[in-house]
PDBQT receptor file of N, H, CA, C and O in Angstrom, charges set to zero:
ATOM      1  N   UNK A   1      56.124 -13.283  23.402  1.00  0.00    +0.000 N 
ATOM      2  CA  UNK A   1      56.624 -11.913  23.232  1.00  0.00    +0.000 C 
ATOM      3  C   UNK A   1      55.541 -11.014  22.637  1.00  0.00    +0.000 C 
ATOM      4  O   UNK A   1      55.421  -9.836  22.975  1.00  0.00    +0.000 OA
ATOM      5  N   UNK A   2      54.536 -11.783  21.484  1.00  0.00    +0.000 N 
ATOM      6  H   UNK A   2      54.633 -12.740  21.209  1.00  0.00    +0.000 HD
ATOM      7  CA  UNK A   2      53.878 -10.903  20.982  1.00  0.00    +0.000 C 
ATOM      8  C   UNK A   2      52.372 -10.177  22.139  1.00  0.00    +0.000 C 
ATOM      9  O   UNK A   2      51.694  -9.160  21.992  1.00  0.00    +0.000 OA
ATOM     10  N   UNK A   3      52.339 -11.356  23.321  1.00  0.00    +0.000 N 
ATOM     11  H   UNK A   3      52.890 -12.182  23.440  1.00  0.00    +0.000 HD
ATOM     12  CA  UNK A   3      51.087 -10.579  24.176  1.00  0.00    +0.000 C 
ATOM     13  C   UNK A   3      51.875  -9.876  25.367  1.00  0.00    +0.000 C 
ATOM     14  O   UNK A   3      51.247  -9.643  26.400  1.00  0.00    +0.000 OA
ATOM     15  N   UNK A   4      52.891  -9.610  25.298  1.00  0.00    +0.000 N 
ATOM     16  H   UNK A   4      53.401  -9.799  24.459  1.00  0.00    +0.000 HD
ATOM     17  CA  UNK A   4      54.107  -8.620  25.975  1.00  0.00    +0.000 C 
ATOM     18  C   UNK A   4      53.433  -7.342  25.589  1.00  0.00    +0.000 C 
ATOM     19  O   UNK A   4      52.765  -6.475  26.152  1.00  0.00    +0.000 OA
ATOM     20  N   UNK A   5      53.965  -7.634  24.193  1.00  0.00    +0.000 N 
ATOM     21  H   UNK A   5      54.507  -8.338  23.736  1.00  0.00    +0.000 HD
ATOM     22  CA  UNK A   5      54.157  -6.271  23.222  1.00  0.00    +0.000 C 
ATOM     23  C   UNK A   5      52.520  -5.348  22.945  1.00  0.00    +0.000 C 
ATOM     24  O   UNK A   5      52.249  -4.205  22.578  1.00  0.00    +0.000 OA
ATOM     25  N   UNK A   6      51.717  -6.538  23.340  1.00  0.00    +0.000 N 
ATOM     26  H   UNK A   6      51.938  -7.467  23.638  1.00  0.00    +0.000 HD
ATOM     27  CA  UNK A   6      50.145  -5.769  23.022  1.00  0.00    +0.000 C 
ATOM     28  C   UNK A   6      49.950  -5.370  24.167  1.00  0.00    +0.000 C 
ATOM     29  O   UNK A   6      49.508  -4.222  24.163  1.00  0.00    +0.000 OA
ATOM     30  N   UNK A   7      50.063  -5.741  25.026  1.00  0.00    +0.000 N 
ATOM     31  H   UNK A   7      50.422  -6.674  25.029  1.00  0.00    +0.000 HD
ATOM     32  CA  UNK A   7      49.634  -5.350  26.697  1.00  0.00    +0.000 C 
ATOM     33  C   UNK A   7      49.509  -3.812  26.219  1.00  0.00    +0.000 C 
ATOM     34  O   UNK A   7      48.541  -3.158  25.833  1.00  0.00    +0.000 OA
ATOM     35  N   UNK A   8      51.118  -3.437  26.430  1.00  0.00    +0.000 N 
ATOM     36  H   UNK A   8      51.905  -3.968  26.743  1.00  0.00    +0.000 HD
ATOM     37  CA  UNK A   8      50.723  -1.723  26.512  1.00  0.00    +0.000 C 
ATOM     38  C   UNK A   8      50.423  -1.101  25.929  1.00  0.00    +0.000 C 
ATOM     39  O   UNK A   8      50.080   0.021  26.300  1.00  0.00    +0.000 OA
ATOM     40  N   UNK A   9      50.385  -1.565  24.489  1.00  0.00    +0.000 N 
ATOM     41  H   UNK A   9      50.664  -2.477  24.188  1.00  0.00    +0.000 HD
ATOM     42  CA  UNK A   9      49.569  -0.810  23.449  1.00  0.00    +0.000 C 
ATOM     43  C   UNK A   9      48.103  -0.476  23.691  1.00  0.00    +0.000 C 
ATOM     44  O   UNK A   9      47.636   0.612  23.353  1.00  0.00    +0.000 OA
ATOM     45  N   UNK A  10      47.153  -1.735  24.471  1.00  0.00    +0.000 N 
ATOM     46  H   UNK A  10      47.532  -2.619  24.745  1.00  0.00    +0.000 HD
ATOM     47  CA  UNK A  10      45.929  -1.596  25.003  1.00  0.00    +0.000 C 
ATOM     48  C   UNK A  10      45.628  -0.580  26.052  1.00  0.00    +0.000 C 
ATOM     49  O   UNK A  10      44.586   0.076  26.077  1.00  0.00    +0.000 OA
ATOM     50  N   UNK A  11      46.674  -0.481  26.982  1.00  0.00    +0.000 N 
ATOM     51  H   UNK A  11      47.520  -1.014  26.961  1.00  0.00    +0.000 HD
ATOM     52  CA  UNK A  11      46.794   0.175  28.359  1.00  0.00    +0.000 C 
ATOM     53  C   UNK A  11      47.114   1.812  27.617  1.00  0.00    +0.000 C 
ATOM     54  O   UNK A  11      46.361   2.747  27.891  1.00  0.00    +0.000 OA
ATOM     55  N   UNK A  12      47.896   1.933  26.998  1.00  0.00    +0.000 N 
ATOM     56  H   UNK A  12      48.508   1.174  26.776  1.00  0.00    +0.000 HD
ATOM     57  CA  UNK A  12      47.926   3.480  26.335  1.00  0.00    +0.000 C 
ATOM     58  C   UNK A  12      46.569   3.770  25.724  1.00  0.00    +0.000 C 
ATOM     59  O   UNK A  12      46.044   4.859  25.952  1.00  0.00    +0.000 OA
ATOM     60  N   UNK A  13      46.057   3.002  25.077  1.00  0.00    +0.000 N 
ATOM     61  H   UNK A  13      46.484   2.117  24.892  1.00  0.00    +0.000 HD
ATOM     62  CA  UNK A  13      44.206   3.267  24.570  1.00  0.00    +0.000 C 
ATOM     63  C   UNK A  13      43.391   3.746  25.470  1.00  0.00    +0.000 C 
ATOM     64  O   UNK A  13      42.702   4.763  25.383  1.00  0.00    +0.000 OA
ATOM     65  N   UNK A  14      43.500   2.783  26.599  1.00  0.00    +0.000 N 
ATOM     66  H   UNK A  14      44.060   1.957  26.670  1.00  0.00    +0.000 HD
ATOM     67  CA  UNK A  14      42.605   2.581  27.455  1.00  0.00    +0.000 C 
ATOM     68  C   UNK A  14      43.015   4.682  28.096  1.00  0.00    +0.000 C 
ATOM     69  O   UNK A  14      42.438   5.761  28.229  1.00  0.00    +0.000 OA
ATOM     70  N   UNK A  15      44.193   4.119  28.246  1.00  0.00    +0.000 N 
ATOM     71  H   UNK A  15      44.661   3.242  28.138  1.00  0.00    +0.000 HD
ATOM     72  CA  UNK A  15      44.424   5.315  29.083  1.00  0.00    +0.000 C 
ATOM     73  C   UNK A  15      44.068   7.213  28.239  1.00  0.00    +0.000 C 
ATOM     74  O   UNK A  15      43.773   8.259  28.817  1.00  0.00    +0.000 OA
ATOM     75  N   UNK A  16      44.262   6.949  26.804  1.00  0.00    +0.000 N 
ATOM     76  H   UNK A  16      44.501   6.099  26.334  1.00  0.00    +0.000 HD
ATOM     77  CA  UNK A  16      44.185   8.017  26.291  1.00  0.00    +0.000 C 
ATOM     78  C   UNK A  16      42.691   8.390  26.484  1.00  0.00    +0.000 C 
ATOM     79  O   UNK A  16      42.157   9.416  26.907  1.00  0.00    +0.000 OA
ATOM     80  N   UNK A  17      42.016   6.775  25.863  1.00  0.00    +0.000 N 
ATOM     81  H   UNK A  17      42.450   5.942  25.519  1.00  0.00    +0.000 HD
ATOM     82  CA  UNK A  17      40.014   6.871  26.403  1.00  0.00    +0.000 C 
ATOM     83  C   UNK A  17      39.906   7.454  27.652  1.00  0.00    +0.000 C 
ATOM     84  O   UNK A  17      39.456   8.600  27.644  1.00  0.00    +0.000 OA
ATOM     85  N   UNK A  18      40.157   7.045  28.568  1.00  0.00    +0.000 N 
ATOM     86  H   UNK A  18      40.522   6.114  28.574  1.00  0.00    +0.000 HD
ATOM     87  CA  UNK A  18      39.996   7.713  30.155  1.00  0.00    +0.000 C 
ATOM     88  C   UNK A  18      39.964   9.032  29.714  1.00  0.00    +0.000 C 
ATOM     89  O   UNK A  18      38.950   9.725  29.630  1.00  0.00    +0.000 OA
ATOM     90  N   UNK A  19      41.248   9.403  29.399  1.00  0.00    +0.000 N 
ATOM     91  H   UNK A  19      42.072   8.841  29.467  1.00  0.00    +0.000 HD
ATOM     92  CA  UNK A  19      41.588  11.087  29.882  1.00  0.00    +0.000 C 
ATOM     93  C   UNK A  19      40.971  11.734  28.869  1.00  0.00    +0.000 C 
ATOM     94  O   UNK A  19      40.923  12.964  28.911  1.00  0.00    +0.000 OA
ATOM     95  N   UNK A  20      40.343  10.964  27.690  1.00  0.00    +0.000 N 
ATOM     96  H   UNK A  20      40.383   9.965  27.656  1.00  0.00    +0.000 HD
ATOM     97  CA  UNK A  20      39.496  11.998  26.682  1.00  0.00    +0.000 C 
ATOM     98  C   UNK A  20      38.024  11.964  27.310  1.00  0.00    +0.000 C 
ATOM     99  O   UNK A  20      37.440  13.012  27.038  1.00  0.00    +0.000 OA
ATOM    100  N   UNK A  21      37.237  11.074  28.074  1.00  0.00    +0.000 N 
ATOM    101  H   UNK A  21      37.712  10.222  28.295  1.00  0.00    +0.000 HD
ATOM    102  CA  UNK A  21      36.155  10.690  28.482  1.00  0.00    +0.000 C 
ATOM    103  C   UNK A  21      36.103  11.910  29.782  1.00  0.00    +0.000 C 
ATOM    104  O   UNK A  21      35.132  12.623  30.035  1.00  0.00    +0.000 OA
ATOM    105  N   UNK A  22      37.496  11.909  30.529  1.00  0.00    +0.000 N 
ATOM    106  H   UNK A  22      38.285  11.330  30.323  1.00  0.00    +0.000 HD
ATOM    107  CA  UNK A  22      37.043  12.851  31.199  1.00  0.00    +0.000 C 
ATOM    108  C   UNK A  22      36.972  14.403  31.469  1.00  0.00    +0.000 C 
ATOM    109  O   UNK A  22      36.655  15.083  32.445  1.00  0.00    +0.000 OA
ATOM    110  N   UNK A  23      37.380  14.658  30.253  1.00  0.00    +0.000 N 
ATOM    111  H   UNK A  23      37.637  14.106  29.460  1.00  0.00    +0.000 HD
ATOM    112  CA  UNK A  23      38.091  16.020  29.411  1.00  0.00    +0.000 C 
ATOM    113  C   UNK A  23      35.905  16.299  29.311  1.00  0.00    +0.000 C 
ATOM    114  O   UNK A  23      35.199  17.172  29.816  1.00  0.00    +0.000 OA
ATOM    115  N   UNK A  24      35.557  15.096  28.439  1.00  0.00    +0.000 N 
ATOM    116  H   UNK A  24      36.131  14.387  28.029  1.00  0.00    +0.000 HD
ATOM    117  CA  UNK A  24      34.314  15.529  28.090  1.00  0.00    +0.000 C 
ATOM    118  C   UNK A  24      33.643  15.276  29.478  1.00  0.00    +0.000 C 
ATOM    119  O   UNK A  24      32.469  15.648  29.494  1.00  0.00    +0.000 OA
ATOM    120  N   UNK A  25      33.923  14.943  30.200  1.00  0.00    +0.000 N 
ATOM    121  H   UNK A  25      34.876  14.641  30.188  1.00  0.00    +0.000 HD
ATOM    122  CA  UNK A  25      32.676  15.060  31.511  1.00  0.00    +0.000 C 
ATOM    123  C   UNK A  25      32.905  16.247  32.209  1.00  0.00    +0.000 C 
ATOM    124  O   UNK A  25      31.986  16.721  32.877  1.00  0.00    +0.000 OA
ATOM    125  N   UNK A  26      34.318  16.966  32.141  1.00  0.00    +0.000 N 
ATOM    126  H   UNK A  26      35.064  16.581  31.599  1.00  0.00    +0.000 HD
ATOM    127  CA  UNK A  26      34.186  18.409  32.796  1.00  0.00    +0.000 C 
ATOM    128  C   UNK A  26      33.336  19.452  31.916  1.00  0.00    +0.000 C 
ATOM    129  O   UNK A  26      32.584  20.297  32.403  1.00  0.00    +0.000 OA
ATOM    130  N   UNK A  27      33.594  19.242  30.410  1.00  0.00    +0.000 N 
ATOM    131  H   UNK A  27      34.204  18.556  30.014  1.00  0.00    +0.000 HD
ATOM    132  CA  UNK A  27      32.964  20.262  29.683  1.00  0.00    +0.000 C 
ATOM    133  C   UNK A  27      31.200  20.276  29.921  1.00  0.00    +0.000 C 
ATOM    134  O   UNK A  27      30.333  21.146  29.837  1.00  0.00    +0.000 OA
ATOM    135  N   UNK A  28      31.213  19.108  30.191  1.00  0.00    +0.000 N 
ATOM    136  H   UNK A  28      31.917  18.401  30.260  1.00  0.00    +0.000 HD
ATOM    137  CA  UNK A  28      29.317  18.697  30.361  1.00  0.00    +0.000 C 
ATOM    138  C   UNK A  28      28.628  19.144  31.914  1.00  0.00    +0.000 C 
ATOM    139  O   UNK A  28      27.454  19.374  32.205  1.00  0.00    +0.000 OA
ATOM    140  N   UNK A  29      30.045  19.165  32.873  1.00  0.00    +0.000 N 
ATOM    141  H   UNK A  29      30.999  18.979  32.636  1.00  0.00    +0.000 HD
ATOM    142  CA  UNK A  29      29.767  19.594  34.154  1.00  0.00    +0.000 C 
ATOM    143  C   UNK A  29      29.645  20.947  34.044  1.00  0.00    +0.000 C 
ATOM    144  O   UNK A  29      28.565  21.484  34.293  1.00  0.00    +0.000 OA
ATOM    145  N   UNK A  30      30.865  21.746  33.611  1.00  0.00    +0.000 N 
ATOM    146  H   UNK A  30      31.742  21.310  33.408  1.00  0.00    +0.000 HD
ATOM    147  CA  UNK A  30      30.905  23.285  33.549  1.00  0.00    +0.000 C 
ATOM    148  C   UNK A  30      29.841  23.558  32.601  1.00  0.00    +0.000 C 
ATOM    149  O   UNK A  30      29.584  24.739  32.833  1.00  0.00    +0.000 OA
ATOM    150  N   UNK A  31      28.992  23.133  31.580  1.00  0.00    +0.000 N 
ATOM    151  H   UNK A  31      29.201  22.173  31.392  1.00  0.00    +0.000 HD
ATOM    152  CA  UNK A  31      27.885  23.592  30.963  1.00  0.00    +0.000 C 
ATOM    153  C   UNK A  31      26.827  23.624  31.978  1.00  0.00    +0.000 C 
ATOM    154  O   UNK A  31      26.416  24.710  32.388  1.00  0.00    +0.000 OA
ATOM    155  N   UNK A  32      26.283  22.345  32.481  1.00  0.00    +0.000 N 
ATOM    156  H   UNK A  32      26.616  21.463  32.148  1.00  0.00    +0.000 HD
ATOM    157  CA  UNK A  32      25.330  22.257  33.684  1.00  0.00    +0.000 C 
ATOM    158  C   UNK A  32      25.685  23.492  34.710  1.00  0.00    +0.000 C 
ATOM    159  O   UNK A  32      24.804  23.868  35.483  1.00  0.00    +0.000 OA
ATOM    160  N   UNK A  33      26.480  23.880  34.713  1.00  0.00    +0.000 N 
ATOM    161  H   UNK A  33      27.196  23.575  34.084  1.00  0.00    +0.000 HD
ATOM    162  CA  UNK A  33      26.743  24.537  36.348  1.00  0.00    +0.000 C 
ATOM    163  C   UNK A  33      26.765  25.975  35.531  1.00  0.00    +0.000 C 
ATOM    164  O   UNK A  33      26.411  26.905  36.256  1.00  0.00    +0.000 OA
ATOM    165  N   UNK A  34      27.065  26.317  34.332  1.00  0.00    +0.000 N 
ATOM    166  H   UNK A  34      27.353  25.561  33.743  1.00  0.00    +0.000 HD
ATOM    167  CA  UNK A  34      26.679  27.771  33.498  1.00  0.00    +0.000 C 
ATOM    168  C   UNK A  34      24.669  27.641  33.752  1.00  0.00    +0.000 C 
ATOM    169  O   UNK A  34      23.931  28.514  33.296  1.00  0.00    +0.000 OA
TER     170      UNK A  34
C-alpha cells in the first residue's frame, strides 16, 4: 500500500517540475526572440 501511495506523490513532482521547467523555457525563448 505504501508504494501505491508514493507513486503519485512522485508523478505530481515530476509533473509540477515539467510545467515549471517549461514556464522557464518560454521566458528564455521570448527573451531570445526580444
Amino acid at each position: 500500500m505504501k508504494k501505491k501511495e508514493v507513486k503519485p506523490v512522485k508523478a505530481e513532482r515530476l509533473n509540477s517540475y515539467y510545467e515549471e521547467s517549461r514556464s522557464l523555457e518560454r521566458e528564455l525563448i521570448g527573451e531570445f526572440i526580444k
